[in-house]
N, C-alpha and C positions, 0 to 999 in steps of 0.2 A: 730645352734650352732656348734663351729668345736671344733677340740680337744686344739685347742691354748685355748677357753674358758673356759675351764673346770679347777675347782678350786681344790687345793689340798687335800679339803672335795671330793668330784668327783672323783680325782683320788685313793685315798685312799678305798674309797667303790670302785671304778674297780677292785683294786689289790686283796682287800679281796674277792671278790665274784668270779674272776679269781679260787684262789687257795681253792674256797669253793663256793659253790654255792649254799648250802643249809643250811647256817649261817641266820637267822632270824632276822627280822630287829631290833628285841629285843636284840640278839647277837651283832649284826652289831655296833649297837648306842651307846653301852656300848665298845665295842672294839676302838669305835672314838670319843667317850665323845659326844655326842649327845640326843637329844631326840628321842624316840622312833617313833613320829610324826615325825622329820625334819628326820629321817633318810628315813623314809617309801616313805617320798615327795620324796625327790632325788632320790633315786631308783627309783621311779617310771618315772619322768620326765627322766632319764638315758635312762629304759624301752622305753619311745613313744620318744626320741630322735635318737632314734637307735642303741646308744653306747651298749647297752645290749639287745642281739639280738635273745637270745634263753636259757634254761639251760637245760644243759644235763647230764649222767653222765661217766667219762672214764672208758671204759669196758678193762678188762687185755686181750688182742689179744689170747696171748698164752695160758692162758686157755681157753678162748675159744674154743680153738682147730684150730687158723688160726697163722701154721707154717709159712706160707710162707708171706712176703711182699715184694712186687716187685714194681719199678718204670717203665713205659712204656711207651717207645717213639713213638708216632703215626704217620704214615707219609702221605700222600695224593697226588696223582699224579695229580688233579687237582684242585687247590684252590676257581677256579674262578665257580666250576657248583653247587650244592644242597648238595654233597657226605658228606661238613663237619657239614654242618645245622642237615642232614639227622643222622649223627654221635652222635653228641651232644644232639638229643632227642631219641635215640636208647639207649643210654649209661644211662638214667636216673634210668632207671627200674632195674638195677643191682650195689645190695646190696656189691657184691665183690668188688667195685668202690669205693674207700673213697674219690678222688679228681680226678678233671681233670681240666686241667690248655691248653689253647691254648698260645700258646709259641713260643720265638723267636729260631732264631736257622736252624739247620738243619734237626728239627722233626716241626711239626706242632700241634701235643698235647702232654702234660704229662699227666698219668694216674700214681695214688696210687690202687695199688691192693693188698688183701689180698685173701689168699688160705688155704686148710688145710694141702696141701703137693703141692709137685712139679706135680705129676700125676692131680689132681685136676684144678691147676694151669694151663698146658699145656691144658687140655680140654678147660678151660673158655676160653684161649687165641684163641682157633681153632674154638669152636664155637660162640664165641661172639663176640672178636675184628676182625678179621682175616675176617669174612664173613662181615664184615661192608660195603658196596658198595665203592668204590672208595680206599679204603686204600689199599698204594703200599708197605709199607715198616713198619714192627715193630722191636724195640729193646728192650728187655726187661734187666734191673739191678733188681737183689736179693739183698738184703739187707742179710749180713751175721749177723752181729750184729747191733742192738739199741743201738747209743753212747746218743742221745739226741731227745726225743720226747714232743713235747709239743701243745699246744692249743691257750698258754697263750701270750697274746700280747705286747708290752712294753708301760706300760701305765707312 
């Protein structure tokens, strides 16, 4: 099934479980005039289709206590040996990591970092990205301000 197939019953449960994911199929079915049964189906076939692929819940960064988010441009002096393979399974095991994107361009990866200050931030970068085998070149942008964050996909 692709997204062309998917009915405006389909999309309607994407949108709502987007901006709530812990609305009830009870919630759900009465919110789109459905039965409690045909809503749970759908969801569920949504579920093993793969359109619904996890639920989680958004954590507030800054309270947390992770001031800092940073985008980081990774760069690789040789594309063609193990360094970025080698990269890409090194990079898994750190939580500071919220994305990594191989990308076109004049960098060879994007990385989403968060930190709890700049001191914090410049350590992970020295010890983790920096000692990666084969990376020649990193750029990092700070994010000054949050204009728009989101998860949500346009369904």
């Amino acid at each position: 099934m692709s997204n062309a197939e998917l009915d405006d019953v389909d999309r309607s449960i994407l949108r709502s479980l987007q901006s709530d994911a812990t609305l009830s199929s009870a919630t759900l079915s009465e919110m789109l005039s459905l039965t409690v049964t045909a809503c749970w189906r759908r969801r569920k076939r949504l579920e093993e289709l793969g359109f619904i692929t996890g639920v989680r819940a958004t954590l507030g960064r800054k309270k947390l206590g992770l001031g800092v988010l940073a985008f980081v441009e990774v760069r690789f002096g040789d594309q063609s040996g193990q360094a970025p393979e080698n990269f890409e399974r090194a990079i898994q095991g750190h939580d500071e990591i919220l994305s990594c994107h191989e990308i076109t361009g004049s960098a060879d990866y994007m990385l989403t970092v968060v930190a709890r200050d700049l001191e914090s931030y410049g350590q992970f970068i020295e010890k983790v990205v920096r000692r990666q085998p084969g990376v020649m070149a990193i750029q990092s942008s700070l994010a000054l301000r949050e204009v728009k964050a989101t998860a949500k996909l346009p369904v």
